[in-house]
N, C-alpha and C positions, 0 to 999 in steps of 0.2 A: 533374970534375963541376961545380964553380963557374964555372970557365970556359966551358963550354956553356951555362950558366945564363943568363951575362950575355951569351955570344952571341945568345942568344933573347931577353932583353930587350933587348936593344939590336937586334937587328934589329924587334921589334915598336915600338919608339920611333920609328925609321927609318921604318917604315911609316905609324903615325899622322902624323909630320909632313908625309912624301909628301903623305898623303892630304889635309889641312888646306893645303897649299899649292894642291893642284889646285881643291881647292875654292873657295879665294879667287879663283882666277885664271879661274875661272868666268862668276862673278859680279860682275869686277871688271876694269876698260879698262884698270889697266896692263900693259904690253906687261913688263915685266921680270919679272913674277907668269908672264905669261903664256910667257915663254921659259925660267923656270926648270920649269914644268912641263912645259911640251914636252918638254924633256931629260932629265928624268927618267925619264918616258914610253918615249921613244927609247933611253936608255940600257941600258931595264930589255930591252926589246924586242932590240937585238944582244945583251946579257948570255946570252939566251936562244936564239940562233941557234946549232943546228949548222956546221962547216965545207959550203962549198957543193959540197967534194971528194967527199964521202958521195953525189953524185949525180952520174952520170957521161955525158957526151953522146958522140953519133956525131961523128967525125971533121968530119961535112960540116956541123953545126951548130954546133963553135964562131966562126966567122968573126960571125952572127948574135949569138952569144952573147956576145960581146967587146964585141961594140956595144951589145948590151942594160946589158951588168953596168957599161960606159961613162958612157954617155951617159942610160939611159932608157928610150932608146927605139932601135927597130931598121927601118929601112925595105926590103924586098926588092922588087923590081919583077917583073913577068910571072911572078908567080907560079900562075896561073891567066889561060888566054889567053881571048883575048878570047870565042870558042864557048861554054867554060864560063862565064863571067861572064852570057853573053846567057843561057846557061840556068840560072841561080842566079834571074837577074833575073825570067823567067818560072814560075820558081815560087815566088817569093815573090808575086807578080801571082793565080797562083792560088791558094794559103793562104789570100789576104788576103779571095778573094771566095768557097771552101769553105768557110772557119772563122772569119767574122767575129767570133764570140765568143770568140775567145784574144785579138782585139787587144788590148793591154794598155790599159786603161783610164784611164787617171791621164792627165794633161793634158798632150799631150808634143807636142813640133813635129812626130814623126815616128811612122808608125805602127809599133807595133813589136808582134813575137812570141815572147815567150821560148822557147825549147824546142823550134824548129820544126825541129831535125834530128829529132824525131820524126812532123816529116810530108813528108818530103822526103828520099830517100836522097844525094841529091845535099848534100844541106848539112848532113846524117851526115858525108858525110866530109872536108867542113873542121870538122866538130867532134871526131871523135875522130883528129885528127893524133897521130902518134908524136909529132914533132918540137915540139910543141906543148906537150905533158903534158910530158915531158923538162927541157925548157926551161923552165918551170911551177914544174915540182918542183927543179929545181936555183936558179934565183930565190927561191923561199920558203924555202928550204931545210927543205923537208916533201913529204912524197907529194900532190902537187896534181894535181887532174883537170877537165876542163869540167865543172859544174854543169847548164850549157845555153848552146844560141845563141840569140843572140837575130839575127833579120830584120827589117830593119830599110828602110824606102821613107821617102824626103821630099819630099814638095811644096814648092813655096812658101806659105806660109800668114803672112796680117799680122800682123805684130807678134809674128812668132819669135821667138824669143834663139838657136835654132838645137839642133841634137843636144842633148842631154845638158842642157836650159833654161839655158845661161850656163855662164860660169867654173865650176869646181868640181873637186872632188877623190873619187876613188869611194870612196877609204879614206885610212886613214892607215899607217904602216910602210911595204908593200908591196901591189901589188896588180896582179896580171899581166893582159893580155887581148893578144887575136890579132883583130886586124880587117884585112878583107880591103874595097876598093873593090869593086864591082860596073859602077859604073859611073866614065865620064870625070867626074872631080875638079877643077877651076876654082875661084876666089877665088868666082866667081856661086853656085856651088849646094854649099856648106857643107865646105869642108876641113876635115880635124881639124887643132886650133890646140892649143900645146902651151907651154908656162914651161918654157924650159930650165935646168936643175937644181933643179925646185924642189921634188922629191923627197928630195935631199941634205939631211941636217942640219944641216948648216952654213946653207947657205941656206934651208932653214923658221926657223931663228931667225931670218937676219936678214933674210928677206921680214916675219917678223910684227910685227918693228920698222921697216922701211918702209911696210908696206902697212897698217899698224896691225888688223895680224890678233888675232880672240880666239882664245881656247884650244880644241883642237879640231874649229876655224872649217873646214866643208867648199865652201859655198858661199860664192863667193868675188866679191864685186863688180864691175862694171867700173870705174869710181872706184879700187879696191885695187888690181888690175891695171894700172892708169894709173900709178900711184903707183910700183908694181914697177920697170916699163918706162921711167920718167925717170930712173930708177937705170942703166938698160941695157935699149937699145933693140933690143939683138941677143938678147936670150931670149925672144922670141916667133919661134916657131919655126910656118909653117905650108907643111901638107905637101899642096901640090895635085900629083896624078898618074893617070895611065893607068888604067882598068879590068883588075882583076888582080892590083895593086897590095896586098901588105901589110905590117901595120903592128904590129909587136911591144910592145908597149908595159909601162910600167909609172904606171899610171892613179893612182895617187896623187901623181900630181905635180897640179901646175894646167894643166885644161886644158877643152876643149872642141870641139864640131863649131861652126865660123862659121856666124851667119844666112846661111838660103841666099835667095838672091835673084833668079833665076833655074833653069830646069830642075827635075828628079830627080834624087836623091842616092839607091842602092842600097848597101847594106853586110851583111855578115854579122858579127858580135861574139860572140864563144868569150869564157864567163864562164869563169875559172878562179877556184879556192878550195883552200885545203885540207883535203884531204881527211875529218878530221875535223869539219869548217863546214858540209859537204854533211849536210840535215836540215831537218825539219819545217817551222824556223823562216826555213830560206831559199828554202824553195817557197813558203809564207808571203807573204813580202815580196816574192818578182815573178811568183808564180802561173805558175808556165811551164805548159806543153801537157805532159801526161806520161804517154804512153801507147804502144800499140803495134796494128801492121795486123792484123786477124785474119785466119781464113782464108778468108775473100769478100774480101779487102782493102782492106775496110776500116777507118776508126779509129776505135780504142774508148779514150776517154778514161778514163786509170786517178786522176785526181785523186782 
C-alpha cells in the first residue's frame, strides 16, 4: 500500500514538473527548455502507441507501406490515368460554380472544399479507399478513417506563399493524408515541398536547435527553413510529377505546396484522423459540406 502511494505521488510530482517545464518553454526562446519539452511530449506520445502489428495490411500495400513507415512519405505514380484525372478536374470546376458557398473561406491561395466526396461520386471514391484507411490505421496505430476530402484548384494569384500559406506542420506526433495530382505538376505551378525527416525525433530536436524553433511552433518560417537547409541542402525534397500521381504522406513533417507561378494546380486531399477525433469540434474548424443527394438528386445540406 505505501508503495502505490508513493507511486502516485511521485508520478503526480513528475507531472507538475512536466508541466512547469512546458510552460516555461512556452514563453521562453531557449531552445533547450524548448527541446526538453518536446521530448517529453514525444516520449509520452510512443509510451502510448499500440504495436503497428494490431493492424494488418493486404499483401499489395506493404511495398507503400515500407516506404511510408521509412521515409515519410510514399510516392505511387499513374495511380489514376489520365481520363479520370480530366474527370476529378471537371468536377471540381463544377462544385466550385454549384456550390460557391462551401468554398472554404478563410484566406487561402487555393480555392478549397472540404467534404466534396459528398458532391461528387467520383471523388467518393478516392475518399473512402480501402488501402487508404488501412494504411491510416496502421500509421496511427488507431482505427483512423477520412474525416473528409478536401478539392482543391490553384490559380496563380500575387503574392501567394502557395498551398498550405507557407512552410508548416498540420500536426505534431503523426498525421496521415492521401493526395492525389489532378493535374501536370511543374516547379511553375506549386509542387508539394517536403523536409526530409523532420517528422523524426531526433531531427525535431535538432531542427529546433538549428532553425531556432519554439515549442510547439507549427508554422514554420522561411528564414527557419533557410537555416534547416545550410545544415543539409538535400532535405528539401520536391516532388513535381504527372497527373495521377499520389502522394502518401505523413504531414507533420515540415512541409508545403510551392508558390505556383504559372498554370492550375488540381488536387484532391483525404483528411485522415482518428477515429475517435472525428466530431463536432472538427466540423467546426474546417466546416466541410456534410450532406447527402436526395431523391430528385439533389443536395441537401445536413450541417
Amino acid at each position: 500500500m505505501l508503495n502505490k502511494i508513493a507511486r502516485s505521488f511521485d508520478a503526480r510530482v513528475i507531472q507538475r514538473v512536466e508541466a512547469k517545464i512546458k510552460q516555461f518553454a512556452g514563453s521562453s526562446s531557449s531552445r533547450v527548455l524548448t527541446q526538453i519539452a518536446t521530448l517529453i511530449d514525444y516520449l509520452r506520445f510512443f509510451r502510448s502507441l499500440p504495436s503497428t502489428e494490431a493492424f494488418s495490411l493486404p499483401l499489395e500495400s506493404l511495398p507503400a507501406w515500407e516506404l511510408l513507415h521509412k521515409n515519410g512519405i510514399c510516392i505511387i505514380e499513374n495511380f489514376w490515368d489520365e481520363a479520370t484525372c480530366a474527370a476529378a478536374r471537371a468536377e471540381i470546376e463544377r462544385i466550385l460554380v454549384e456550390y460557391p458557398d462551401y468554398v472554404h473561406p478563410h484566406p487561402k491561395a487555393d480555392f478549397r472544399v472540404f467534404g466534396a466526396e459528398n458532391l461528387s461520386d467520383l471523388i467518393s471514391r478516392f475518399s473512402n479507399n480501402a488501402m487508404f484507411r488501412s494504411m491510416a490505421s496502421r500509421y496511427n496505430c488507431t482505427p483512423t478513417r477520412t474525416a473528409f476530402t478536401m478539392a482543391a484548384k490553384m490559380p496563380v494569384r500575387l503574392g501567394s506563399l502557395g498551398s498550405g500559406e507557407g512552410w508548416h506542420r498540420d500536426a505534431f506526433f503523426r498525421q496521415f493524408k492521401a493526395i492525389i495530382y489532378l493535374s501536370d505538376v511543374t516547379e511553375e505551378n506549386g509542387p508539394f515541398q517536403f523536409i526530409e525527416g523532420s517528422y523524426k525525433l531526433g531531427n525535431i530536436l535538432k531542427d529546433i536547435w538549428h532553425g531556432k524553433l519554439g515549442y510547439m511552433q507549427n508554422r514554420i518560417r522561411d528564414d527557419q527553413v533557410d537555416a534547416l537547409l545550410r545544415k543539409d541542402t538535400s532535405r528539401l525534397q520536391t516532388y513535381t510529377a504527372k497527373a495521377g500521381t499520389l502522394i502518401l504522406v505523413d504531414t507533420s513533417s515540415i512541409h508545403r505546396g510551392m508558390p505556383i507561378r504559372e498554370g492550375v494546380r488540381y488536387a484532391l486531399t483525404d483528411y485522415f484522423f482518428p477515429e475517435e477525433r472525428i466530431g463536432r469540434a472538427l466540423y467546426e474548424q474546417f466546416a466541410p459540406v456534410a450532406g447527402v443527394i436526395d431523391a430528385n438528386k439533389k443536395f441537401v445540406d445536413k450541417r
